[in-house]
One Martini backbone bead per residue (centre of mass of N, CA, C, O) as a GRO file, in nm:
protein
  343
    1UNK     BB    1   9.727  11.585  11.216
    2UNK     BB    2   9.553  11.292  11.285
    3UNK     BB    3   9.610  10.983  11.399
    4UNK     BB    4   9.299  10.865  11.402
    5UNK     BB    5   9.092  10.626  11.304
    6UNK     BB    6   8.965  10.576  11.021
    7UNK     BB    7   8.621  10.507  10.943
    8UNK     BB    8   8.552  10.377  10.653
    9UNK     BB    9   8.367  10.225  10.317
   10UNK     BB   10   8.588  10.004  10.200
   11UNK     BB   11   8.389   9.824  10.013
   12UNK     BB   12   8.293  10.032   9.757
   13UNK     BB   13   8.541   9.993   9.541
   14UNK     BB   14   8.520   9.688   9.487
   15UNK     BB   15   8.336   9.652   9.196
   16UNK     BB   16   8.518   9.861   9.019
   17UNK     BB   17   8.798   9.731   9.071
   18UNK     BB   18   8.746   9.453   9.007
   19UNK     BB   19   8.684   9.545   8.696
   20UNK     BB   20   8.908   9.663   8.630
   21UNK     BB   21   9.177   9.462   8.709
   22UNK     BB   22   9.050   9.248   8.536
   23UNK     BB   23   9.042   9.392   8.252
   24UNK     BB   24   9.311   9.443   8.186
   25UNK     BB   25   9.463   9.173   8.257
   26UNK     BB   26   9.330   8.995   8.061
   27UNK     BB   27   9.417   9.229   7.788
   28UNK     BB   28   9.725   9.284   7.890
   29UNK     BB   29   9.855   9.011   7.883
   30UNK     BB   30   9.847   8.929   7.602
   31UNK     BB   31   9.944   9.224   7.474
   32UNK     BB   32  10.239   9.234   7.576
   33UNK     BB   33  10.333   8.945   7.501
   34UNK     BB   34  10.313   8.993   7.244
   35UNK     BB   35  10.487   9.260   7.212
   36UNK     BB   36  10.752   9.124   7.316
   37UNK     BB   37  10.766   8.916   7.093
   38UNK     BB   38  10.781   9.115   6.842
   39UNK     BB   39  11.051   9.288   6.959
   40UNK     BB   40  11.244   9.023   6.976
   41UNK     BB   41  11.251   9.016   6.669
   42UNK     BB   42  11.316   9.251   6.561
   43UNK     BB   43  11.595   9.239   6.718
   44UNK     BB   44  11.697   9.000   6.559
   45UNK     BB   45  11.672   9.172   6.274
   46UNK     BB   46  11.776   9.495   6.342
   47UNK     BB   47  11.581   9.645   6.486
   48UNK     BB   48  11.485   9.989   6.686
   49UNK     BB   49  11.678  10.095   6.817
   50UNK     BB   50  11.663  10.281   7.096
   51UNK     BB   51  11.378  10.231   7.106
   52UNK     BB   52  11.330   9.958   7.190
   53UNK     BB   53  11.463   9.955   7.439
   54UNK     BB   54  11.238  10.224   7.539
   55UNK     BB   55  10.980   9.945   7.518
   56UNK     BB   56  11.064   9.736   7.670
   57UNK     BB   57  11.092   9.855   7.958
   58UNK     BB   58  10.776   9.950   7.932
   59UNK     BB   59  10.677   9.693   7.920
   60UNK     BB   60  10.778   9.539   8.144
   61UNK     BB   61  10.633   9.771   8.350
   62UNK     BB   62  10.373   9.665   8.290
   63UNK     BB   63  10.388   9.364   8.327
   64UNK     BB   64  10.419   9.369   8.644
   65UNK     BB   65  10.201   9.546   8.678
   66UNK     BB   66   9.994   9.291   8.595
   67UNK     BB   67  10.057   9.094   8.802
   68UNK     BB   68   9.967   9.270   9.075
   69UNK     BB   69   9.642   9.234   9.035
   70UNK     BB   70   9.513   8.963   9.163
   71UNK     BB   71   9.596   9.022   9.445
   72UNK     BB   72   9.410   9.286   9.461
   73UNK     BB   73   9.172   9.163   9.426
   74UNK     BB   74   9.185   8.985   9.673
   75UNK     BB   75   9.199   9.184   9.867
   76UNK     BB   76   8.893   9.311   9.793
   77UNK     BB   77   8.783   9.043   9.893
   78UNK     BB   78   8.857   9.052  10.215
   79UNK     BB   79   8.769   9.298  10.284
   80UNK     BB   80   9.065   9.472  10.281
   81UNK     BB   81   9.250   9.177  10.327
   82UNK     BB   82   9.576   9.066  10.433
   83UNK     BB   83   9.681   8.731  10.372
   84UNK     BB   84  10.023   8.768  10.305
   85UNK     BB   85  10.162   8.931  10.467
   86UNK     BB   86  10.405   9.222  10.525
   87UNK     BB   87  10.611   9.155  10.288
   88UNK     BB   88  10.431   9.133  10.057
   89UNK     BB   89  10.310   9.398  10.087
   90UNK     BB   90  10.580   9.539  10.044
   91UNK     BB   91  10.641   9.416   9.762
   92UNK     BB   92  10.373   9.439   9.601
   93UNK     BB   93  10.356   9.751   9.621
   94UNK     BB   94  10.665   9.831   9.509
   95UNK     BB   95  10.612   9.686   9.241
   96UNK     BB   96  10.397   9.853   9.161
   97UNK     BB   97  10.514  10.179   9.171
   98UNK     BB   98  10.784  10.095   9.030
   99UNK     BB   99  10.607  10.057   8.739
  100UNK     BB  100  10.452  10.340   8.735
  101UNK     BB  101  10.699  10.518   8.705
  102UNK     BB  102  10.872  10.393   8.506
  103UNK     BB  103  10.654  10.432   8.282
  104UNK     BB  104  10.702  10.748   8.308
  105UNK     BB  105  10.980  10.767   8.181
  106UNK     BB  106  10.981  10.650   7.951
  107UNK     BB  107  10.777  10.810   7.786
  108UNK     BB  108  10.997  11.037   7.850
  109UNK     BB  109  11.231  10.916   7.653
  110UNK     BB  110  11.092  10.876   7.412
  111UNK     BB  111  10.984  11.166   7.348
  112UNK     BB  112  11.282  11.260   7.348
  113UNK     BB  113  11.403  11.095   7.105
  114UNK     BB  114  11.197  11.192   6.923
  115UNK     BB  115  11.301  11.453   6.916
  116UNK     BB  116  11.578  11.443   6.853
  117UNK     BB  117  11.543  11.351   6.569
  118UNK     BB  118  11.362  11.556   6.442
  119UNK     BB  119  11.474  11.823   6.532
  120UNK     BB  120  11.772  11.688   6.611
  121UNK     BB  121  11.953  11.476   6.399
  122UNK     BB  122  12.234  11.556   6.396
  123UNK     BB  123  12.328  11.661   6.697
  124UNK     BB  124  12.198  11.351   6.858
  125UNK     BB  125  12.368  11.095   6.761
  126UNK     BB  126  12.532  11.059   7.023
  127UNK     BB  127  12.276  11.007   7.223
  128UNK     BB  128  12.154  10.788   6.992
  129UNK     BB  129  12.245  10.506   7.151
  130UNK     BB  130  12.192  10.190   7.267
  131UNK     BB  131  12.382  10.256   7.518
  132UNK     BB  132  12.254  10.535   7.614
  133UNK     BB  133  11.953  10.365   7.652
  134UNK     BB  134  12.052  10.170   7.869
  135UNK     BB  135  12.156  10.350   8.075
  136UNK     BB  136  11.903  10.500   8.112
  137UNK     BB  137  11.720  10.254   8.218
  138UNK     BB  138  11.876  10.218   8.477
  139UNK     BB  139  11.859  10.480   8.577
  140UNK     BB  140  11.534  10.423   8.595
  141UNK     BB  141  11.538  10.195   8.812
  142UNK     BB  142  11.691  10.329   9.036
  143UNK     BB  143  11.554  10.592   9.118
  144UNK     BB  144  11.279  10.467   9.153
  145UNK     BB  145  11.356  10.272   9.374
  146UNK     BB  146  11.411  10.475   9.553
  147UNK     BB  147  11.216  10.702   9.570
  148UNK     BB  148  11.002  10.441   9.648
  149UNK     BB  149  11.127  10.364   9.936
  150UNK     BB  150  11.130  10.674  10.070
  151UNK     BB  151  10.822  10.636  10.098
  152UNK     BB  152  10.724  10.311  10.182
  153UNK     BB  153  10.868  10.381  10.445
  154UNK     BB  154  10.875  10.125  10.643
  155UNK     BB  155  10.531  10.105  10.606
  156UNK     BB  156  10.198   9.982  10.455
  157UNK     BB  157  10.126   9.783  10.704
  158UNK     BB  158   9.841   9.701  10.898
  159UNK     BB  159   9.818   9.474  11.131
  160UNK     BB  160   9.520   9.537  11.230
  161UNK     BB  161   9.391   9.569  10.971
  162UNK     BB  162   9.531   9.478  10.694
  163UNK     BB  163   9.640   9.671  10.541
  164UNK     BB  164   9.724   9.791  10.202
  165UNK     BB  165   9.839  10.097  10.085
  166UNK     BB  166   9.654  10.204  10.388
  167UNK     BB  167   9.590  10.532  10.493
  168UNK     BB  168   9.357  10.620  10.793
  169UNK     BB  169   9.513  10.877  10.818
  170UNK     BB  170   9.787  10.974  10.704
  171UNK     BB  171  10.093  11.079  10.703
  172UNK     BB  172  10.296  11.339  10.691
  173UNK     BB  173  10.560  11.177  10.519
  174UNK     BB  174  10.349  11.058  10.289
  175UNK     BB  175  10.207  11.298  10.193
  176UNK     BB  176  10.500  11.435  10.100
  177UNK     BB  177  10.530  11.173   9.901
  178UNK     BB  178  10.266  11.242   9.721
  179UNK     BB  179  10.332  11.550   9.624
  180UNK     BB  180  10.621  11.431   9.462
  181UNK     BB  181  10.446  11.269   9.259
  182UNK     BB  182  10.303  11.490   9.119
  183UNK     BB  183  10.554  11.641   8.993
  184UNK     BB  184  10.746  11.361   8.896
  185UNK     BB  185  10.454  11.187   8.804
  186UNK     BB  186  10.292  11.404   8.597
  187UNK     BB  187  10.388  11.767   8.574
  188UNK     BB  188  10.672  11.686   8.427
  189UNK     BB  189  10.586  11.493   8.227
  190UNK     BB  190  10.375  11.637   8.102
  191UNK     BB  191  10.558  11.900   8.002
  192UNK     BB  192  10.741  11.697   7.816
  193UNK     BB  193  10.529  11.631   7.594
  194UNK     BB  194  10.389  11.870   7.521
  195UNK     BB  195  10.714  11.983   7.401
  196UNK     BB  196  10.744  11.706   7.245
  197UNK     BB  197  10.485  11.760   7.031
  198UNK     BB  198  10.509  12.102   6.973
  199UNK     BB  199  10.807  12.026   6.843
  200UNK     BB  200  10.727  11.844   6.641
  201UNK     BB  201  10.508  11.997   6.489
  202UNK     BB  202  10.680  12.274   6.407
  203UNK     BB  203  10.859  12.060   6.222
  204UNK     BB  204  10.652  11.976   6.022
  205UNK     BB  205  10.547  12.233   5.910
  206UNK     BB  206  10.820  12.321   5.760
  207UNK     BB  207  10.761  12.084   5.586
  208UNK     BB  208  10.720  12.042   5.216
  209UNK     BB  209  10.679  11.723   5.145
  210UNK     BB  210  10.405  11.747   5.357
  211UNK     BB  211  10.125  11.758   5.393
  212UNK     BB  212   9.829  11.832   5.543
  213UNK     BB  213   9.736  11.535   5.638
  214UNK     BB  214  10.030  11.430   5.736
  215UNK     BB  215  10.040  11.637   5.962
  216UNK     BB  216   9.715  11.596   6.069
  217UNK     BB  217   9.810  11.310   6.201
  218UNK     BB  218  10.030  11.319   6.343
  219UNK     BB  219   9.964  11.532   6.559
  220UNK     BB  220   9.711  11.332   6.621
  221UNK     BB  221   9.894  11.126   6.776
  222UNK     BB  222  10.023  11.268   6.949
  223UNK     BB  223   9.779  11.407   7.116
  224UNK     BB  224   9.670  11.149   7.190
  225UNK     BB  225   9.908  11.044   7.371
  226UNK     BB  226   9.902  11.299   7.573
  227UNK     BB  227   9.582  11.264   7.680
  228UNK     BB  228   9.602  11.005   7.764
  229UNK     BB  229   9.807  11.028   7.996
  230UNK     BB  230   9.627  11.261   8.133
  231UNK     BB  231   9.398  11.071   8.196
  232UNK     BB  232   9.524  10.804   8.349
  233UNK     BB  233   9.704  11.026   8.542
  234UNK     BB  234   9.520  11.286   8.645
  235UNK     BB  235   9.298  11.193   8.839
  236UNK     BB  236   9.531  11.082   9.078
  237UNK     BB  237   9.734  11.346   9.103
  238UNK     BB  238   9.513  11.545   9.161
  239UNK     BB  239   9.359  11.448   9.379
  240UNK     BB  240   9.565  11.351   9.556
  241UNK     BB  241   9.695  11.643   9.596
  242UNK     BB  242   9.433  11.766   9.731
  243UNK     BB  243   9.431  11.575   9.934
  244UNK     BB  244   9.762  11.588  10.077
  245UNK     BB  245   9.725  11.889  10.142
  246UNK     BB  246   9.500  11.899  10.301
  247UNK     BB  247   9.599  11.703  10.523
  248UNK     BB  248   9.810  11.921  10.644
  249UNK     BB  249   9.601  12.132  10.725
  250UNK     BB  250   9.347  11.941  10.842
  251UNK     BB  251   9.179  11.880  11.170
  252UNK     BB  252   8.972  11.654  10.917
  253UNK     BB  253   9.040  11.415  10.800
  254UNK     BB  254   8.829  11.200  10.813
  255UNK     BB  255   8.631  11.399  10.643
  256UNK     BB  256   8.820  11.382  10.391
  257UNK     BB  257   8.862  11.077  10.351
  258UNK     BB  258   8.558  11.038  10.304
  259UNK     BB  259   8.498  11.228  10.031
  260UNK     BB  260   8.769  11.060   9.875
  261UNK     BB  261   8.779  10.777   9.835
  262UNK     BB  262   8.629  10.657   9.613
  263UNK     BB  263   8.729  10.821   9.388
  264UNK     BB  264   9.070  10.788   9.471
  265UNK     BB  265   9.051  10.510   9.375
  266UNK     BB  266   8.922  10.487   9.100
  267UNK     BB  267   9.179  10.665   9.010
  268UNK     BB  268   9.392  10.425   9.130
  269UNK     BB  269   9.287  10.210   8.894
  270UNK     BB  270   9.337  10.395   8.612
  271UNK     BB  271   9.653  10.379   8.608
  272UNK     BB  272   9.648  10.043   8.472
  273UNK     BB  273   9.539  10.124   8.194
  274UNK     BB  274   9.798  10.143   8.044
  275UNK     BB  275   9.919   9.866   8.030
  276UNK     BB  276   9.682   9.869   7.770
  277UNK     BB  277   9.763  10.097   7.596
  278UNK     BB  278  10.094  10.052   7.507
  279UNK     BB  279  10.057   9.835   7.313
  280UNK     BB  280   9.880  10.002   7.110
  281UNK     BB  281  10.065  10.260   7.071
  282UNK     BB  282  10.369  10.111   7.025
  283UNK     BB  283  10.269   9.846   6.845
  284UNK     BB  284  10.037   9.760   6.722
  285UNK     BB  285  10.074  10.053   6.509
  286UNK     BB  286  10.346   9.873   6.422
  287UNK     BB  287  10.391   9.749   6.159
  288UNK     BB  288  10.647   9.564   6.170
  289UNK     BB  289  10.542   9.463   6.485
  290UNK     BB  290  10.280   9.280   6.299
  291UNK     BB  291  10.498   9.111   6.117
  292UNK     BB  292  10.659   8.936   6.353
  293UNK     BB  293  10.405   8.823   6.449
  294UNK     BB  294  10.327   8.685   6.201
  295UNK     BB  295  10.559   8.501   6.179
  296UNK     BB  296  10.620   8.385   6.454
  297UNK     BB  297  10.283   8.360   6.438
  298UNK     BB  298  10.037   8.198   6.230
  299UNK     BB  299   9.771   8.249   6.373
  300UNK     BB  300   9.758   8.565   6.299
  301UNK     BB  301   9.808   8.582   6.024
  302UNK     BB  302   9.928   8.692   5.683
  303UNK     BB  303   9.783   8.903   5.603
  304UNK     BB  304   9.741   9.190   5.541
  305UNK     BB  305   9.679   9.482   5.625
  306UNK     BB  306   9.481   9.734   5.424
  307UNK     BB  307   9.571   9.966   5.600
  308UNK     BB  308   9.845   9.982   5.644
  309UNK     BB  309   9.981  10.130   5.408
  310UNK     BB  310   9.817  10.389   5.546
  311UNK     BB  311  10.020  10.435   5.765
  312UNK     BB  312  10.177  10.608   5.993
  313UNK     BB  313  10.506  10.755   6.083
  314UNK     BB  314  10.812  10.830   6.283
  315UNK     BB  315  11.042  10.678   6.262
  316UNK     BB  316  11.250  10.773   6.049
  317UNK     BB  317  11.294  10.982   6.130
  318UNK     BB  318  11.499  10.884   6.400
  319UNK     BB  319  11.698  10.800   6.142
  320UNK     BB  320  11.802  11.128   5.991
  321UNK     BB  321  12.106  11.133   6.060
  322UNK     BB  322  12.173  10.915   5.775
  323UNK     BB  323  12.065  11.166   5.602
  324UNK     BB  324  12.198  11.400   5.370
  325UNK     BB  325  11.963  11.561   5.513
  326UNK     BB  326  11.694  11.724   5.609
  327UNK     BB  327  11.385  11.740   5.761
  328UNK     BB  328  11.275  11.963   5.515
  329UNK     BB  329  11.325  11.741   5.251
  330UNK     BB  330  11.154  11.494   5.302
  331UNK     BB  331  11.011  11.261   5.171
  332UNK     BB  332  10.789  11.098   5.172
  333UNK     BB  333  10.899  10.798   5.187
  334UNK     BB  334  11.108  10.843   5.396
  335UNK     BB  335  10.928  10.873   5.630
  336UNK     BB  336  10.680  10.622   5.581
  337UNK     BB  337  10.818  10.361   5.411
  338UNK     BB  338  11.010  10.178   5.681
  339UNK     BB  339  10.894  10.147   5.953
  340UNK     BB  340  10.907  10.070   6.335
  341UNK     BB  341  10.760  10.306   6.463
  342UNK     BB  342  10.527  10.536   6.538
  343UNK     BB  343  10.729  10.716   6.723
   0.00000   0.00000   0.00000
């Protein structure tokens, strides 16, 4: 791989991504800031148990990451030109990406928690506690933080070009970090979901109390759940893969870096639409934690949703352990009648 620099059309991504990354903004701080709020009273009303925890650090790591959009903005309107010195360039830009992996790891964290409840209600007992999930938290912020470190240093800031997070064409040491983030940070997350997706399906269907609607309800948000992540994060660890492998390779790294600019940046900015997905499909679409938000805002009105009442939930699962029958026998109300988390 040549190391001399290539001239690259900066510019074109302008557009496209600070629409992106206003857009997520606008939209995504007020609805964690909302998710967060109603989460705290949830949490002080004795709801939630170990899933609290791994949807706090969630969201928790989405407001961080969204934290660092507007700076972006700025960045993009340079063009590309970071006029808040190295030390900041190297701050925001390692919590920009310890916060996109925190978030990944945390999905995982949860899609496992909850196959564990409804597959082994009785037998994962004792690793489904408050405690054991604060523990898994801190481990997920340690090892992200590392990873990330040795990644991102020593610098991610061109001091010629002021350019931020952009090396063209990168070093073969980056470019081997960021083969590592395909695997760990897409490819090992996505096959975790889609088995602990297909696995609590198959566990759904064996249950003669739901019905075949309830089934497919249940199975249908799943199913959502895991192509969201598909649709957000494979855009950029896909392209991303294939640039980074190529440039290992290949002789003409700057006409690699030239035909995979534009998309890779725009696929590089739909990763933080995360961000506003994640309070939507783990809050949002949680009766208990729509009724929380609703008691402590009261400008949010107090009617129920008229739909609130058929919306299906995962959580009792969750809590099928303190039940003295299977997960085979649960009746419709005691599956769907008092949950607290949709999945």
């Amino acid at each position: 791989m040549s190391n001399d620099t290539c001239n690259l059309p900066l510019d074109t991504d302008i557009f496209g991504l600070t629409f992106i990354y206003g857009l997520i903004f606008t939209l995504g701080l007020p609805s964690n800031l909302l998710s967060l709020w109603g989460l705290y009273h949830l949490g002080r009303s004795g709801g939630g148990g170990c899933q609290l925890v791994y949807i706090l650090n969630l969201l928790l790591s989405d407001l961080l990451q969204l934290l660092t959009l507007p700076l972006w903005i700025l960045y993009l309107q340079g063009p590309h030109q970071w006029p808040y010195g190295q030390l900041t360039c190297e701050l925001v830009g390692y919590v920009f990406y310890v916060n996109v992996y925190a978030s990944v790891m945390f999905l995982c964290l949860i899609a496992t928690d909850r196959c564990l409840a409804i597959v082994y209600p009785f037998s994962s007992r004792r690793v489904r506690t408050v405690r054991v999930a604060a523990v898994s938290g801190v481990a997920v912020w340690i090892l992200t933080f590392l990873f990330c470190l040795s990644g991102l240093l020593p610098s991610v800031f061109n001091s010629d070009r002021l350019l931020c997070l952009e090396q063209y064409p990168v070093s073969p040491r980056y470019a081997q970090f960021k083969i590592a983030t395909v695997v760990l940070g897409f490819l090992l997350p996505c096959t975790i979901l889609g088995y602990t997706s297909a696995h609590i399906g198959v566990t759904l269907r064996q249950s003669p109390s739901l019905s075949a609607h309830e089934r497919h309800k249940i199975v249908g948000i799943l199913v959502v759940i895991t192509v969201n992540f598909i649709v957000v994060f494979g855009p950029y660890h896909l392209v991303g893969g294939y640039r980074f492998v190529s440039l290992l390779l290949t002789d003409e790294p700057c006409e690699l870096e030239h035909s995979l600019f534009l998309i890779y940046r725009l696929c590089y900015g739909l990763t933080s639409l995360n961000t506003l997905l994640d309070p939507l499909f783990y809050i949002f679409l949680c009766p208990d934690a729509r009724l929380e938000l609703q008691r402590s805002l009261p400008c949010l009105g107090r009617g129920q949703n008229p739909m609130g009442r058929h919306m299906l939930s995962l959580c009792p699962l969750s809590e099928c352990m303190f039940m003295p029958h299977s997960v085979s026998t649960f009746s419709s109300k005691e599956l769907f009648g008092h949950s607290q988390f949709l999945i």
